[in-house]
C-alpha positions in Angstrom: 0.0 0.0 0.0 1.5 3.1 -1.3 0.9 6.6 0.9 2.2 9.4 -0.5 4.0 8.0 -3.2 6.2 5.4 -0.3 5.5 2.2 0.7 3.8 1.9 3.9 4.9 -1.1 6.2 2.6 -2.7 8.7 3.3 -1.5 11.8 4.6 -3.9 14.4 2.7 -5.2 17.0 3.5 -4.9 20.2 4.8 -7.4 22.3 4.0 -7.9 26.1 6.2 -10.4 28.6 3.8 -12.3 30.8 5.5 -10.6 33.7 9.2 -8.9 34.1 12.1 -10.4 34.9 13.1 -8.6 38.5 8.7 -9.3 39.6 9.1 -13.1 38.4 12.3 -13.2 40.5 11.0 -11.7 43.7 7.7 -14.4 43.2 10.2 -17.4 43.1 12.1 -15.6 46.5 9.1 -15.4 47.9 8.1 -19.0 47.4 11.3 -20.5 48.6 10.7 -18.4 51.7 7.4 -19.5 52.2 8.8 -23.2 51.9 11.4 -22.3 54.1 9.1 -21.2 57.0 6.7 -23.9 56.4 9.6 -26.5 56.6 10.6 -24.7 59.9 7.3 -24.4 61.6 7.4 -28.1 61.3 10.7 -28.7 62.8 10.1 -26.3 65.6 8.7 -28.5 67.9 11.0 -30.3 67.8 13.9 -27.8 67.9 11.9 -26.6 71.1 11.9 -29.8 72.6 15.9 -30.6 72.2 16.7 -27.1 73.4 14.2 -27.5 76.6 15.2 -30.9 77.6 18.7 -31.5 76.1 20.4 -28.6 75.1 19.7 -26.3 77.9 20.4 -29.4 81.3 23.4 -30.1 79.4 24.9 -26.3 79.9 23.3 -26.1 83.3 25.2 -29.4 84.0 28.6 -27.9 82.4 27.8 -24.4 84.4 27.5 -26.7 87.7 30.7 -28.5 87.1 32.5 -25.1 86.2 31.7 -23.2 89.4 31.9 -23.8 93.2 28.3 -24.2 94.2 26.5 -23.9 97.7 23.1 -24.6 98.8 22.8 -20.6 98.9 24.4 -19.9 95.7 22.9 -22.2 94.4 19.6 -20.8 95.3 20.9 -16.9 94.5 22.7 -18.3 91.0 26.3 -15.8 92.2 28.5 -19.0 92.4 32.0 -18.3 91.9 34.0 -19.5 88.5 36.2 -22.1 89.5 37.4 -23.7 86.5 38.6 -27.2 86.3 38.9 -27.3 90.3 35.8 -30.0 90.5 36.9 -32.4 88.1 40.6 -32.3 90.1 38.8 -32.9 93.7 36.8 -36.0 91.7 39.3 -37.7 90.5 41.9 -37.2 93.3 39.2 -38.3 95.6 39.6 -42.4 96.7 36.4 -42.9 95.9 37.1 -41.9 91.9 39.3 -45.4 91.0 36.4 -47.7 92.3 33.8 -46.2 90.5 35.5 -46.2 87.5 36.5 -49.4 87.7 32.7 -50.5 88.8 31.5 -48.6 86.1 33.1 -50.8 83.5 32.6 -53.8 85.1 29.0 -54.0 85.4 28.9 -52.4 81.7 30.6 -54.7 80.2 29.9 -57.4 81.9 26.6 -57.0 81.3 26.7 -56.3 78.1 28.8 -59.1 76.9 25.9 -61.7 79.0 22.9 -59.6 77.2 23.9 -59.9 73.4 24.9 -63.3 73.8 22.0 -64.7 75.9 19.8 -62.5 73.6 21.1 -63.8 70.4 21.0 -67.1 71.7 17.3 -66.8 72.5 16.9 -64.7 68.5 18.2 -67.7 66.9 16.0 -69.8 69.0 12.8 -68.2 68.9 13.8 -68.5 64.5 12.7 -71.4 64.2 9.4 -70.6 63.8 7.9 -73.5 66.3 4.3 -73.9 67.2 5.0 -71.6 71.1 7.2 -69.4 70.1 5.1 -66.2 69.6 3.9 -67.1 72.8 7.3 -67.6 74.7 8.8 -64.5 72.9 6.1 -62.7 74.5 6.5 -64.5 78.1 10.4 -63.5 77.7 9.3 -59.5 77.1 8.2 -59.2 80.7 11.5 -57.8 82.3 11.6 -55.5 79.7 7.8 -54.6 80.6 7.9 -54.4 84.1 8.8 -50.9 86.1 12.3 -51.2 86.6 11.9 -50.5 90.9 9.3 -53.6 90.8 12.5 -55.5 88.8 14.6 -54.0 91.3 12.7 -55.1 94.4 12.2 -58.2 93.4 16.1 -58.6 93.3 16.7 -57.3 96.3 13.6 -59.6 97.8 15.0 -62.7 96.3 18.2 -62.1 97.2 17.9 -61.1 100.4 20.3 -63.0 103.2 17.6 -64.3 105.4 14.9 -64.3 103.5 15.7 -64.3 100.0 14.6 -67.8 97.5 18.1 -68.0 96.7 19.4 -68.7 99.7 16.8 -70.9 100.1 17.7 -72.7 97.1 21.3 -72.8 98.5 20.4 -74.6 101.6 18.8 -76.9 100.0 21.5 -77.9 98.6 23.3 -77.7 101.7 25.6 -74.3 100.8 25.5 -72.0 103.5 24.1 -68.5 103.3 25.3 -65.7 101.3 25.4 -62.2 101.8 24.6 -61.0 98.1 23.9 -57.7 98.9 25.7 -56.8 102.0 29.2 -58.7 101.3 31.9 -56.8 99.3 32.2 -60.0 97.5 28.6 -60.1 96.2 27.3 -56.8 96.0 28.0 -55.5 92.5 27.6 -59.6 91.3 24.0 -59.0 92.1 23.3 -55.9 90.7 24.6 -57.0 87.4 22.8 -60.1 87.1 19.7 -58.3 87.6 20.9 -56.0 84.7 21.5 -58.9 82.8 17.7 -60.3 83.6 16.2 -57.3 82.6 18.7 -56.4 78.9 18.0 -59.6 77.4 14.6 -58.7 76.6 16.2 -56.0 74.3 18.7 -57.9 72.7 16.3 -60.6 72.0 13.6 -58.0 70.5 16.3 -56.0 68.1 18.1 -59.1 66.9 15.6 -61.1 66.2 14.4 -58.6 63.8 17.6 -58.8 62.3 17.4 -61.7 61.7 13.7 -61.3 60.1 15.9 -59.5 57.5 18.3 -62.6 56.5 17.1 -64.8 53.8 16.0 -68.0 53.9 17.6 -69.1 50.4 21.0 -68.4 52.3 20.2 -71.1 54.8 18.6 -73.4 52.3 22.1 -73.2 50.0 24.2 -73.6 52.7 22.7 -77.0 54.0 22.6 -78.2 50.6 26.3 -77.5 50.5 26.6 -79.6 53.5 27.0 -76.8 56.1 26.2 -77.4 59.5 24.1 -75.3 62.4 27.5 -74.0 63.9 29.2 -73.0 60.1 25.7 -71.5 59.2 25.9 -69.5 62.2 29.7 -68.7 62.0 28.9 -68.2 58.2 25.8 -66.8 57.5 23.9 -65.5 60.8 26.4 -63.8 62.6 28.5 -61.2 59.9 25.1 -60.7 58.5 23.9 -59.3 61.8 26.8 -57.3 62.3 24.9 -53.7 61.7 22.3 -54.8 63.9 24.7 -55.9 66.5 26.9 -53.2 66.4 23.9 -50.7 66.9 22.5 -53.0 69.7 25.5 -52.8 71.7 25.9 -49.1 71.6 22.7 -48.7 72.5 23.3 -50.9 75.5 26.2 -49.3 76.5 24.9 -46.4 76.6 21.7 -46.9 78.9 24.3 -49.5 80.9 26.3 -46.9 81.8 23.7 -44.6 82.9 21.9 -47.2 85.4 21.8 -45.9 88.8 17.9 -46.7 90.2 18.3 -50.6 90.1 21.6 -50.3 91.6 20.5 -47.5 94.3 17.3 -49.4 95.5 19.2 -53.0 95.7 22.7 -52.0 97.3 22.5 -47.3 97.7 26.1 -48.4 95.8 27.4 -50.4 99.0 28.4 -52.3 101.5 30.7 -49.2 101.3 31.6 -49.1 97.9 31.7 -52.0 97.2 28.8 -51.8 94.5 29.2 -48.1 93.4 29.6 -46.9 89.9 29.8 -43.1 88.6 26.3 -42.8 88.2 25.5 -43.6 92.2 28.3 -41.5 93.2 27.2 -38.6 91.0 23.8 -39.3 92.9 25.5 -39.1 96.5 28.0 -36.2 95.6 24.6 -34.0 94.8 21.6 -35.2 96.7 23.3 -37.9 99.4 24.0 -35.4 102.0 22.7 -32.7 104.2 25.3 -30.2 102.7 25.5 -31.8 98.8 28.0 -30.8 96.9 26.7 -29.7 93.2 29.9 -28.7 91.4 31.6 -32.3 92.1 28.2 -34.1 91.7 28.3 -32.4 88.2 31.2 -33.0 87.1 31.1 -36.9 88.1 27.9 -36.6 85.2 30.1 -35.0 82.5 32.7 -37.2 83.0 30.0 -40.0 82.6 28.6 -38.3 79.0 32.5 -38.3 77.7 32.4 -41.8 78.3 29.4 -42.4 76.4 30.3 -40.2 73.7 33.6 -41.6 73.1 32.7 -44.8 72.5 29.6 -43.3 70.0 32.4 -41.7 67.9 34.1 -45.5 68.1 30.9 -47.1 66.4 30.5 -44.3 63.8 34.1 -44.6 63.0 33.7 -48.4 62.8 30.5 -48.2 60.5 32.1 -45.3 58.1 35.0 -48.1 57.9 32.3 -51.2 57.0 30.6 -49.7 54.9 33.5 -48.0 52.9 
């Protein structure tokens, strides 16, 4: 089309972006936001609850341990800073070597007796026989019970005069035995009742471990000519390695940490005899008329390094296995 003598061209039409670059940028900030509070206000509680009941004791324990605390600073919060002065008066006190020593004793001890009574029973209770849901169940009750009905019961049956296994004993024509007011006896008793009421846990966790073996291993291995002991050695066991590793951390930890079974069957005596750092952490803070916080504190922290040494052990170990 010709205007003026020229050729007119069509004009262009104009062309409109559905929304500019800087708005459609702020929209997608704005949604990540909105994703990142709603991802928060879900993990709040949460965050709420480790600072309440984990975070925050653990500094108030630290404080404690840190500075010389009375019953009135205690009360008015102006303790002095003291510095490492309560963890030097623990373990220069007599009573520090015993504990210790205690400590790992009836840890260990009854650790070792728990996974292997516990497997024992998990490899049992496999077999899938007629009772077995029924005696799986029957074995659950130590774990079910309140652990001061466990502990009274102990301390019932082995009482010196009184007690069924003395009983027992005389029958048998052995005389008496002090089991929980001899030196000799004391912390023997407490950890077989730690023992009675752990297998219950071992037997739960690794006979869901083995729930996750399968049966085709077993069923090649006997046609191979393997026996129960080499399927065991062979099959059962390294498979169950995760399952055991994590079941023996978890044991030591909670182990370590026992004080009420011990303090209603022995208070950690005849003497010392039975005492371990979580009784003496007990006695150092609460035992006496005029408790001594700082020292009571610092017998806990020295109790959580424990623990959290050997936790960085069994991540090392399982960063290692599965490498």
């Amino acid at each position: 089309m010709r205007v003026g003598g020229s050729l007119s061209r069509p004009a262009a039409e104009p062309q409109f972006d559905a929304a500019p670059r800087p708005f459609r940028g702020a929209v997608h900030q704005g949604v990540r936001l909105r994703r990142r509070l709603t991802a928060l206000a879900f993990v709040a509680p949460l965050l709420v609850y480790l600072g309440a009941f984990y975070l925050y004791p653990l500094y108030r324990n630290l404080d404690l341990s840190l500075r010389d605390y009375t019953v009135r600073s205690f009360v008015a919060g102006d303790a002095p800073f003291s510095g490492w002065d309560n963890f030097r008066k623990v373990i220069d006190d007599p009573t520090f070597g015993p504990a210790l020593r205690h400590t790992m004793v009836f840890t260990f001890v009854s650790i070792a007796f728990q996974y292997v009574i516990g497997l024992a029973l998990a490899v049992f209770f496999n077999r899938h026989f007629r009772l077995a849901p029924t005696l799986r169940a029957l074995f659950l009750i130590p774990w079910l019970l309140p652990l001061i009905v466990s502990a009274s019961t102990w301390s019932w049956m082995f009482n010196s005069e009184s007690g069924v296994v003395n009983y027992f004993l005389h029958l048998f024509g052995v005389d008496p035995v002090g089991w929980l007011t001899s030196p000799d006896w004391a912390l023997t008793s407490v950890i077989v009742a730690n023992i009675w009421i752990g297998i219950p846990f071992n037997l739960v966790i690794l006979y869901s471990g083995l729930q996750n073996i399968p049966g085709e291993l077993y069923e090649a291995a006997a046609l191979d000519g393997a026996g129960g002991w080499q399927q065991f050695r062979r099959i059962t066991f390294p498979l169950l390695r995760p399952v055991s590793a994590i079941t023996l951390l978890l044991g030591l930890v909670y182990t370590l940490k026992v004080f009420d079974l011990i303090w209603i069957m022995t208070k950690g005596g005849p003497g010392d005899a039975s005492s371990t750092l979580a009784t003496w952490s007990y006695q150092l803070g609460f035992g006496t008329l005029l408790p001594k916080f700082g020292p009571g504190a610092a017998v806990g922290n020295i109790l959580i390094l424990i623990a959290l040494v050997f936790g960085l052990l069994y991540i090392r170990v399982q960063r290692r296995q599965e490498a």
